[in-house]
Residue, then its C-alpha position, 0 to 999 in steps of 0.5 A: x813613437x812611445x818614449x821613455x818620458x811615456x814610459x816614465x809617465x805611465x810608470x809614475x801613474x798609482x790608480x785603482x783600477x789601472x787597465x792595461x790592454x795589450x795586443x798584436x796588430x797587423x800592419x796589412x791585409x787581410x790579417x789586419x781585418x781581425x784586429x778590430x774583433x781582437x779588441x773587441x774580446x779584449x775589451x770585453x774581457x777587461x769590462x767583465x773582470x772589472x764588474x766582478x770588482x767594482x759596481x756600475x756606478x764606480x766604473x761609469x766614468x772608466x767604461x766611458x773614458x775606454x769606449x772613447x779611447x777605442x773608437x779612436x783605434x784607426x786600424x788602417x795605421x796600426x803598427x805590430x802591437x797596440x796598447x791601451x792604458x785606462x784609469x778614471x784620470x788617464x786614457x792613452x792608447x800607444x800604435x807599437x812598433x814591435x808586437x806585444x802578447x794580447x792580454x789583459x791586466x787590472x791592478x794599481x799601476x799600469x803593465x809596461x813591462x812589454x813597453x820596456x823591452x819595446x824601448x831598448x832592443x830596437x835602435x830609436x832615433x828622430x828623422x827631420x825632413x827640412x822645408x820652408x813649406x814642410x818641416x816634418x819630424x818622424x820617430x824611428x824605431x828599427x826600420x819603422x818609421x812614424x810622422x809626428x803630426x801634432x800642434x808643433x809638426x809639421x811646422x811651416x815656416x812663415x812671412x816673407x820669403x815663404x807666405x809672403x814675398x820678400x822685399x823688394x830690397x832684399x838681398x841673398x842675405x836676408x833670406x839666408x837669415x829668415x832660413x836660419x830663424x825659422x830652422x832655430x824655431x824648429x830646433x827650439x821646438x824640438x826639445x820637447x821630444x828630445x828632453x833628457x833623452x839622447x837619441x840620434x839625428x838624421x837630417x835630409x833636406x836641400x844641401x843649403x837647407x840642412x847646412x843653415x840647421x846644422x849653423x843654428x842647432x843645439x843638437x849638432x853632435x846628435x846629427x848621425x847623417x845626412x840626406x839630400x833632396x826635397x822630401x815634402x811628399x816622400x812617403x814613410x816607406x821611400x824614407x824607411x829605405x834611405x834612413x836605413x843603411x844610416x841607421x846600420x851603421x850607428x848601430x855598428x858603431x855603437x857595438x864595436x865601440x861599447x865592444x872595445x869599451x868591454x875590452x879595456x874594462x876586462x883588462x882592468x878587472x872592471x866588469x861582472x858577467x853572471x845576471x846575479x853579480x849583474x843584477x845586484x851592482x846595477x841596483x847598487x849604481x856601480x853599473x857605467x855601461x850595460x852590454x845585453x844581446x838582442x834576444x837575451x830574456x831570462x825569467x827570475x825571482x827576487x830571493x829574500x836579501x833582494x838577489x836574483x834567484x833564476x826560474x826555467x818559465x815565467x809565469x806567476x805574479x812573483x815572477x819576473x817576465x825578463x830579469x834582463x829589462x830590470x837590469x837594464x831599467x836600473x841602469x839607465x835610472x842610475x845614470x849608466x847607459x845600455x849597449x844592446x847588441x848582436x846575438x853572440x857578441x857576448x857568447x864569452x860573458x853568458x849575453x850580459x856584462x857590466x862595466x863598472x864605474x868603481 
């Protein structure tokens, strides 16, 4: 799952030239046979550009790096979009799960504007699947799911009781106790994803199992629901269906209570709702809590004070794509927190609204 950390990271990045490869993929057959050739054209249109502007000799170790990075595509796995970052010093190739426009983009910095949108329309979480054989971590964006297979997950739990027998001498108690170590081992692994980032918690296993996690956890008031079973063989698509009404239901509830929040704040004269005024406050810091319809995108220029000047199309290197994931970006920078919601929940507020802190 791309996460705000890569986002921030890529963001960070200054090189000349940057490369951005952005595309559509396909996640079955037969429309996922024409995404290696989607590359393919993709790629060779960065390869020309990047001749008319740099010699052979500047752009061997880049042309290297990017022909690696494509041979790493497994196009059996794509998701709905495919992005591909390269720069002399960085190559990092994102599976999307939302679909993005196929483009091309040479500039300094790397395009991640459709990461952005990507991020914050789609409800995020983390799914762990507790097992001494197995403990998987899967990233959820929406209804997608996606298995976090790396050095730390799957993580095995270790010694005796799981590689190894007990001994002789031990009681209920000291298997009690070696769950509850390798479930904080877990738990202390885990906030290398987690970071600064609070999304939700789900968490199946054994009833036993995921009552010794919730004991030792440092993410408890995260934990949004349980599922009980043996998931060591469960695939990402039987999940999908047992994560999901989970996943509904904290979407529901983070609207209806950002929705009361947006009550109480009208009635103290605490909110703005025109993008402008919207626009201006969140790059000021004013903004506590962003309200945004799913599918509310406006294209926008920036006038000469640094106000928001609307456009009928985007288009045009001057031009904004979406004024609305540039709001939302100022916000969560500025400490504020973004509620995205359903389409018509703010149809008395032109989509957006803004509770102010003062």
């Amino acid at each position: 799952m791309i996460t705000r950390q890569d986002l921030k990271q890529l963001q960070s990045l200054i090189n000349v030239p940057a490369v951005s490869i952005l595309l559509p993929t396909h996640r079955t057959s037969p429309d996922n046979k024409q995404d290696p050739i989607r590359v393919k054209n993709l790629v060779d249109e960065a390869k020309t550009r990047l001749g008319e502007e740099f010699s052979q000799r500047e752009l061997e170790p880049l042309l290297n790096r990017l022909d690696t990075l494509v041979s790493e595509i497994n196009y059996p796995h794509t998701l709905d979009g495919l992005a591909l970052y390269v720069s002399h010093e960085f190559a990092q190739l994102y599976y999307l799960p939302f679909s993005v426009p196929a483009r091309v983009v040479i500039d300094k910095t790397f395009a991640t504007r459709d990461l952005v949108y990507g991020l914050h329309r789609d409800q995020r979480y983390w799914v762990f699947l507790l097992s001494e054989n197995s403990t998987r971590l899967l990233a959820g964006t929406g209804q997608t799911l996606e298995e976090v297979e790396d050095g730390n997950f799957p993580m095995q739990m270790t010694g005796p009781g799981a590689t190894a027998p007990i001994p002789f001498d031990a009681d209920t108690a000291y298997l009690d106790d070696r769950y509850r170590r390798f479930f904080q081992q877990v738990d202390s692994t885990f906030t290398e994803y987690a970071q600064d980032e609070s999304l939700p918690l789900i968490v199946g296993g054994v009833v036993r199992q995921v009552s010794f996690f919730q004991e030792v956890s440092q993410y408890t008031s995260a934990i949004a629901g349980t599922l009980s079973g043996n998931f060591d063989r469960a695939s990402l698509s039987e999940l999908s269906l047992q994560v999901w009404p989970i996943v509904q239901s904290v979407r529901e509830a983070k609207q209806a209570s950002a929705l009361a929040s947006l009550d109480v704040a009208m009635g103290i004269k605490a909110v703005v709702s025109t993008i402008e005024e919207t626009w201006r406050l969140a790059q000021e810091g004013r903004g506590k809590l962003l309200l945004v319809e799913k599918n509310y995108h406006v294209p926008a220029i920036l006038t000469e004070n640094g106000g928001l000047e609307l456009v009928e199309a985007a288009g045009g290197t001057e031009v904004m794509d979406d004024a609305v994931d540039e709001i939302i970006e100022a916000v969560l920078a500025k400490g504020g927190e973004v509620a995205i919601v359903d389409d018509g929940a703010l149809s008395a507020h032109q989509g957006i609204a803004l509770i102010l802190r003062y």
